[in-house]
MITOR-921305 format. One record per residue (C-alpha): residue number from 1; x, y, z. Coordinates in steps of 0.05 Angstrom, whole numbers, plus 5000, padded with zeros to 4 digits. Each point is the difference from the previous one (the first is absolute). Layout:
ATOM   vexkol     xx     yy     zz
ATOM      NUM      X      Y      Z
...
//
This chain:
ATOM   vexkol     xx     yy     zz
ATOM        1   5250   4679   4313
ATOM        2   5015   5066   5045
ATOM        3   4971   4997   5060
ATOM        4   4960   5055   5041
ATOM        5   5040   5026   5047
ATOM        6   4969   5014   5076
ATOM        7   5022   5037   5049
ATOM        8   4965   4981   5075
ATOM        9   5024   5068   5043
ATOM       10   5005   5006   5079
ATOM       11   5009   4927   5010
ATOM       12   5026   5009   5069
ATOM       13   5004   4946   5027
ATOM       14   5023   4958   4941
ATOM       15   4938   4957   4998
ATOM       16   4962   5012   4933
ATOM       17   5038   4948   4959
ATOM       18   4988   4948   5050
ATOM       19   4918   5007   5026
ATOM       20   4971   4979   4933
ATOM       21   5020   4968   4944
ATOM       22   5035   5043   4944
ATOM       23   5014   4936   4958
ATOM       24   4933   5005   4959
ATOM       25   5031   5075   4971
ATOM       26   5067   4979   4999
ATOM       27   5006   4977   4925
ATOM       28   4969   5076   4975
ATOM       29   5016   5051   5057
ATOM       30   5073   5011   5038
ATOM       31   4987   5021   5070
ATOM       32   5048   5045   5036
ATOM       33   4984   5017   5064
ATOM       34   5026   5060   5043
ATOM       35   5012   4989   5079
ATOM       36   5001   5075   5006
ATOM       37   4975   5072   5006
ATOM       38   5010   5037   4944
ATOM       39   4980   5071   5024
ATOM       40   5017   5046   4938
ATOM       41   4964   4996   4937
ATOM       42   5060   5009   4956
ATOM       43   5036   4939   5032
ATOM       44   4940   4964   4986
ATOM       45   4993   5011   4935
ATOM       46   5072   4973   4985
ATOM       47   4988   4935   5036
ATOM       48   4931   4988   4968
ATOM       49   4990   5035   4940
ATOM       50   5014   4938   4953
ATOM       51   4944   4966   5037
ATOM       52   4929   4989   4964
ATOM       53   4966   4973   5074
ATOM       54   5013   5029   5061
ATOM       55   4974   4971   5071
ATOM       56   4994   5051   5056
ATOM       57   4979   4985   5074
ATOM       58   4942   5036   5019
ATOM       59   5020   5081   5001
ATOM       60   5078   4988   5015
ATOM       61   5018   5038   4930
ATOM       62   4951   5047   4975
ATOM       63   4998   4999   4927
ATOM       64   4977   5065   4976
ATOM       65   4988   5032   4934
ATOM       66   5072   5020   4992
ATOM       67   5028   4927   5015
ATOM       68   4948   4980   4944
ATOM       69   5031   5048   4948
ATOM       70   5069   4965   5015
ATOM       71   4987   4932   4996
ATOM       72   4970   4995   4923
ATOM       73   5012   4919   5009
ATOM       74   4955   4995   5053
ATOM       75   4932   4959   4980
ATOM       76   4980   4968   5062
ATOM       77   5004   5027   5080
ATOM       78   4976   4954   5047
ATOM       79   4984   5025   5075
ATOM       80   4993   4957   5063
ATOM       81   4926   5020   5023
ATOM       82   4939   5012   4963
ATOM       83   5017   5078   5012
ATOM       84   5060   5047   4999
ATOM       85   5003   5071   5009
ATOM       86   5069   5009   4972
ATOM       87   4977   4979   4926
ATOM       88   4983   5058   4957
ATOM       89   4939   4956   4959
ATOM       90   4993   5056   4955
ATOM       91   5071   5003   4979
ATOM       92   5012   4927   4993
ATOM       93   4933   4998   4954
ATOM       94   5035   5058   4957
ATOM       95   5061   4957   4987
ATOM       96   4974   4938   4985
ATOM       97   5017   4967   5069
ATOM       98   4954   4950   5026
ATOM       99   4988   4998   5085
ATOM      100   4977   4942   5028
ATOM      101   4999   4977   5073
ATOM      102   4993   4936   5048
ATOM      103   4960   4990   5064
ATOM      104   5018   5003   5061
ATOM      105   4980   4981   5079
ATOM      106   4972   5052   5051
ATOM      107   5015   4958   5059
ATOM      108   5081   5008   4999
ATOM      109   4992   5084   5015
ATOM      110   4944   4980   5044
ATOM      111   5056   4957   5034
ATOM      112   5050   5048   5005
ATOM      113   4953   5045   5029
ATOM      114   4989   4969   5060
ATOM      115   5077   4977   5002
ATOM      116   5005   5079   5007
ATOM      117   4948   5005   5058
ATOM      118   5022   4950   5038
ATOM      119   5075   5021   4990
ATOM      120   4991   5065   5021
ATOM      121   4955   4977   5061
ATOM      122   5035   4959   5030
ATOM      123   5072   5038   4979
ATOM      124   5025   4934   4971
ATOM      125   5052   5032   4965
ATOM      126   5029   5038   5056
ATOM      127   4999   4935   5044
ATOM      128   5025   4952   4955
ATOM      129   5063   5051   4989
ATOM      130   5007   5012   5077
ATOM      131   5002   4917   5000
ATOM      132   5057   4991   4948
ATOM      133   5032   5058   5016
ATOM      134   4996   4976   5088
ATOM      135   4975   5063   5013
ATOM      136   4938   5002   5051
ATOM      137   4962   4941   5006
ATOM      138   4931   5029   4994
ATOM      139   4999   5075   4993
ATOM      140   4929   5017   4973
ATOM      141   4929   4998   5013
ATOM      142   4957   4967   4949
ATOM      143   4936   5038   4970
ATOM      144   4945   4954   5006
ATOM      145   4952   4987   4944
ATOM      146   4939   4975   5031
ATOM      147   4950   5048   5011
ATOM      148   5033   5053   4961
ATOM      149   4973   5044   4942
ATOM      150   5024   4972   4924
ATOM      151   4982   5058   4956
ATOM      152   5007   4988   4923
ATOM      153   5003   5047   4942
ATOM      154   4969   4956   4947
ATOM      155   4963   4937   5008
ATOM      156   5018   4971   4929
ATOM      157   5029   4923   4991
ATOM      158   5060   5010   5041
ATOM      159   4964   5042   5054
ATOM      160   4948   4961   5014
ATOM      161   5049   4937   5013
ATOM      162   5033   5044   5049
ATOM      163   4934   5016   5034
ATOM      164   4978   4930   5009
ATOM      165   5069   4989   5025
ATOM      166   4996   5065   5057
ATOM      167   4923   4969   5009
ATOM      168   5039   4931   5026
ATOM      169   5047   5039   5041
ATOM      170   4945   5024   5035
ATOM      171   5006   5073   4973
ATOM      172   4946   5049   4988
ATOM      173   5007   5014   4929
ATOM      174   4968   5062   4961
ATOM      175   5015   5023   4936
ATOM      176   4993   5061   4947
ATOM      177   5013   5020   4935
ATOM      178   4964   5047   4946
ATOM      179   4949   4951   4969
ATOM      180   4990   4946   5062
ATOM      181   4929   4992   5021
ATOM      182   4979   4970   5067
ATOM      183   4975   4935   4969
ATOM      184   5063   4985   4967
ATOM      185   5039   5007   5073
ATOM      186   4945   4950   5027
ATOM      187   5009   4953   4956
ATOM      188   5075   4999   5020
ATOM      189   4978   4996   5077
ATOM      190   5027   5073   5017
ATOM      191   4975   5074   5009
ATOM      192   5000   5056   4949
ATOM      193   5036   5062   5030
ATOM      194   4960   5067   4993
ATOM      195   5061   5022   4966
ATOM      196   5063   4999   4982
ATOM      197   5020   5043   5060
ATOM      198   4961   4966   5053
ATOM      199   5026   4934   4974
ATOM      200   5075   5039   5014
ATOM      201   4988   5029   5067
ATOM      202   4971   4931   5033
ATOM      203   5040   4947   4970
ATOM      204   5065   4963   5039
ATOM      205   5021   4982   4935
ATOM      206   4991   5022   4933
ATOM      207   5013   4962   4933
ATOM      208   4988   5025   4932
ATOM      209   4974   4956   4946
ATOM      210   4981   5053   4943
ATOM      211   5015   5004   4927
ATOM      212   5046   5063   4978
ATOM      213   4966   5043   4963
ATOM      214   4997   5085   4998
ATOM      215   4942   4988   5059
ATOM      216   5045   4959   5039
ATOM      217   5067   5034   4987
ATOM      218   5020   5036   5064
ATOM      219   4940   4980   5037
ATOM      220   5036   4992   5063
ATOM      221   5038   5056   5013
ATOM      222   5026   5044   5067
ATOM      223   4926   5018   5017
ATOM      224   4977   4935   4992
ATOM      225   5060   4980   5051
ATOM      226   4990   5036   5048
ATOM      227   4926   4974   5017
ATOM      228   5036   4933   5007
ATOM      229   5008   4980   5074
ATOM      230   5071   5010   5018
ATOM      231   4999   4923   5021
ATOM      232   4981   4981   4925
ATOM      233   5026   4963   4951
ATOM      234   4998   5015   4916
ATOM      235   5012   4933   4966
ATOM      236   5010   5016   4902
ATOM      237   5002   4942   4973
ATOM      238   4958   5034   4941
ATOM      239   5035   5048   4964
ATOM      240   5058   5056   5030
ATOM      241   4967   5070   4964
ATOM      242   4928   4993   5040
ATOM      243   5042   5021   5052
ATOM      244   5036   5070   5004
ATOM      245   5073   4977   5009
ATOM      246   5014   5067   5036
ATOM      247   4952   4998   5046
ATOM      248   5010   4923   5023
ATOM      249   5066   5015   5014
ATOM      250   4992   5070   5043
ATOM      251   4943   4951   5035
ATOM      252   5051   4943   5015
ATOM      253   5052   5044   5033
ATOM      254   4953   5046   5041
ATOM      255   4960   4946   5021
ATOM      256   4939   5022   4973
ATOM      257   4985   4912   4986
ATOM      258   5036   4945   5032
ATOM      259   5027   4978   4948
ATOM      260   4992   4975   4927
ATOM      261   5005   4937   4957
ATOM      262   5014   5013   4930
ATOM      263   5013   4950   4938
ATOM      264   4996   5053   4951
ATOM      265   5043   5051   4986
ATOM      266   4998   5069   4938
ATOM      267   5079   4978   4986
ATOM      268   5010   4927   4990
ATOM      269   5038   4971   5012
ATOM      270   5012   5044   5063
ATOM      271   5062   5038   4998
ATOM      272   5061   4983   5048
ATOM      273   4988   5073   5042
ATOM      274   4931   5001   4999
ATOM      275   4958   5009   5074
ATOM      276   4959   4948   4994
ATOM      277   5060   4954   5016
ATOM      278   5029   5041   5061
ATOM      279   4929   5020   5036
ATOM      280   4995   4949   5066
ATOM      281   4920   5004   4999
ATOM      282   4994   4961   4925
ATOM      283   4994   4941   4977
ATOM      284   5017   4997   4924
ATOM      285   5007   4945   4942
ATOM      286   5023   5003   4932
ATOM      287   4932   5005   4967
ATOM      288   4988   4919   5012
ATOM      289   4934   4996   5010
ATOM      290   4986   4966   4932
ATOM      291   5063   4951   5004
ATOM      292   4980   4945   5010
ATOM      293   5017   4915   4982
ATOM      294   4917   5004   4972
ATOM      295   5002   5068   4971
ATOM      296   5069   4988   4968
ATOM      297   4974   4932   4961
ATOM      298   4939   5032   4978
ATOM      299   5036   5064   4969
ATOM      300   5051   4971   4967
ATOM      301   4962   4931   4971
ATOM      302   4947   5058   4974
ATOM      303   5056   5037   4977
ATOM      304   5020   4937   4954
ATOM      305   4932   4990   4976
ATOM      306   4986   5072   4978
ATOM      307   5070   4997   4966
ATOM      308   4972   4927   4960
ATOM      309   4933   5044   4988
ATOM      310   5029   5059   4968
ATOM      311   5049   4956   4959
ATOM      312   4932   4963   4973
ATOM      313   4977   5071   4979
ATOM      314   4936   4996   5058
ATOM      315   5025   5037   5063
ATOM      316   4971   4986   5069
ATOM      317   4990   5041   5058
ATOM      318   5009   5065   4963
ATOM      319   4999   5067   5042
ATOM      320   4962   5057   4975
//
C-alpha cells in the first residue's frame, strides 16, 4: 500500500521524531523531516511538493496563496498553535487543503519574558562574558526591580502571568490596551493605565503581550519611544511588526531607551549582518519563547493525532 508522505518543516533542533510517538502513523504515512530554513518558495516547492501533509512550526514558513497553487498534493497542513498568521485560510480552502492545529502553553513566553528582564537588569550577559573572558570582575550596576513600574501592553493569558510575576517582585504593575477595562486589570491585581502613552512615559520597563493585527501593527513606533524614560527597558516576546523596526533601532543607538529585549524578529531566521546582533544595549533570542520540553510534546503528539484523524476522514482541531 503507498504510503502518505509528510513532510515536518523547521525542525531545528532535530527533536520532532523523538517527543511523541510516530509509530502509530508509521505503517500509512512516511515522515521526512527538515532540520532547516528553507527561505525561498521555489526551493520549497522542490523539497516538498510530492508531499500530501505538511507540519509547520507556528509562523516559521508562511504558506500563502501562491505556495498553495504549487503544491496540488497537498491535503493536510498542520500548524503548531491554535493560530497562525502566515496561513492564507482562504487559499488553502480554495485548493482543497485542510489546516488544523495543536495547543500549546502560555507559561514558556511568559518564562522567557522575565529571563529577558532579569537579563537585561542585572546585565547578566555582559558579566558572565567579562567572567569567561577574565575581563573585569564586576563592571556594572544592576537595575533593581522592586519598587519599579512594570507596564504591559496587553493583559491576555501570557500577560497576565507576567503581571502576577512583576506583582511578586514587588513591582507596580499597570497595563493598557484598546479593549481593557479597569475590572479586568483588578482582577489580575494591577492598575489600568489612562492610556497607552501614560502607560509609556511612567513605566521602568515595558513588555508587550498583544496579538498582531492592522490595530497593533506599528503601534510602537519613534513617537511612542521617545516618551519612554531613557532608563527604560522594551521587552517583544509577542510578535516583531507591532513594533516599527526603524524606529527601535534609531532609539537603541541614540539612547532614546536603555535598551531592548527582543525574541521576535520581521526576518527569521535573523540574517548574519543584521543590527540586532551587533547593538551592545539588546538582548535577543531566536524567537524561543514557545520551545519548550512541554510545548514540544504537546505539538507534535497533537500533530500525530490530527494526522490519525484526517486519515479516518474526521479531522480535529480544524482552523477556520
Amino acid at each position: 500500500m503507498k504510503k502518505f508522505r509528510c513532510a515536518v518543516l523547521d525542525d531545528y533542533q532535530q527533536v520532532a521524531l523523538t517527543v511523541a510517538d510516530w509509530s502509530k502513523i508509521a505503517d500509512t504515512v512516511e515522515v521526512r523531516p527538515f532540520y532547516k530554513h528553507i527561505d525561498k518558495e521555489d526551493d520549497l516547492v522542490q523539497a516538498i511538493d510530492d508531499c500530501e501533509i505538511v507540519v509547520i512550526m507556528r509562523e516559521r514558513t508562511p504558506f500563502r496563496a501562491s505556495l498553495f497553487k504549487r503544491l496540488p498534493q497537498l491535503k493536510l497542513l498542520i500548524t503548531t498553535g491554535m493560530r497562525n498568521a502566515s496561513i492564507d485560510l482562504a487559499a488553502a480552502a480554495a485548493h482543497g487543503v485542510v489546516v488544523c492545529g495543536t495547543k500549546s502553553s502560555s507559561q514558556p513566553p511568559t518564562e522567557l519574558t522575565w529571563a529577558l528582564i532579569l537579563g537585561l537588569a542585572r546585565h547578566i550577559v555582559q558579566e558572565n562574558d567579562a567572567l569567561r573572558h577574565n575581563g573585569p570582575w564586576q563592571s556594572t550596576v544592576g537595575e533593581d526591580l522592586y519598587g519599579k513600574r512594570l507596564g504591559l501592553l496587553g493583559l491576555g493569558k501570557i500577560g497576565s502571568q507576567v503581571a502576577r510575576i512583576g506583582l511578586a517582585f514587588g513591582m507596580e504593575v499597570v497595563a493598557w490596551s484598546e479593549n481593557l477595562t479597569k475590572e479586568r486589570a483588578e482582577d489580575v491585581g494591577v492598575s489600568l493605565a489612562t492610556s497607552k502613552e501614560e502607560l509609556l512615559a511612567s513605566s521602568d520597563f515595558v513588555s508587550i503581550h498583544l496579538k498582531l493585527s492592522e490595530r497593533t501593527r506599528g503601534l510602537i513606533g519613534a513617537t511612542e519611544l521617545k516618551l519612554m524614560r531613557p532608563s527604560a527597558y522594551l521587552i517583544n516576546t509577542s510578535r516583531a511588526s507591532i513594533v516599527d523596526r526603524a524606529a527601535l533601532i534609531e532609539a537603541l543607538q541614540n539612547r532614546w531607551i536603555a535598551g531592548a529585549g527582543i525574541d521576535v524578529f520581521e526576518t527569521e531566521p535573523l540574517p548574519e549582518n543584521d543590527i540586532f546582533r551587533l547593538l551592545p544595549n539588546v538582548l535577543c533570542t531566536p524567537h524561543i519563547g514557545y520551545v519548550s520540553q512541554a510545548n514540544y510534546q504537546t505539538y507534535y503528539r497533537e500533530v500525530v493525532e490530527n494526522i490519525q484523524a484526517f486519515l479516518t476522514d474526521s479531522p480535529i482541531r480544524v482552523l477556520s
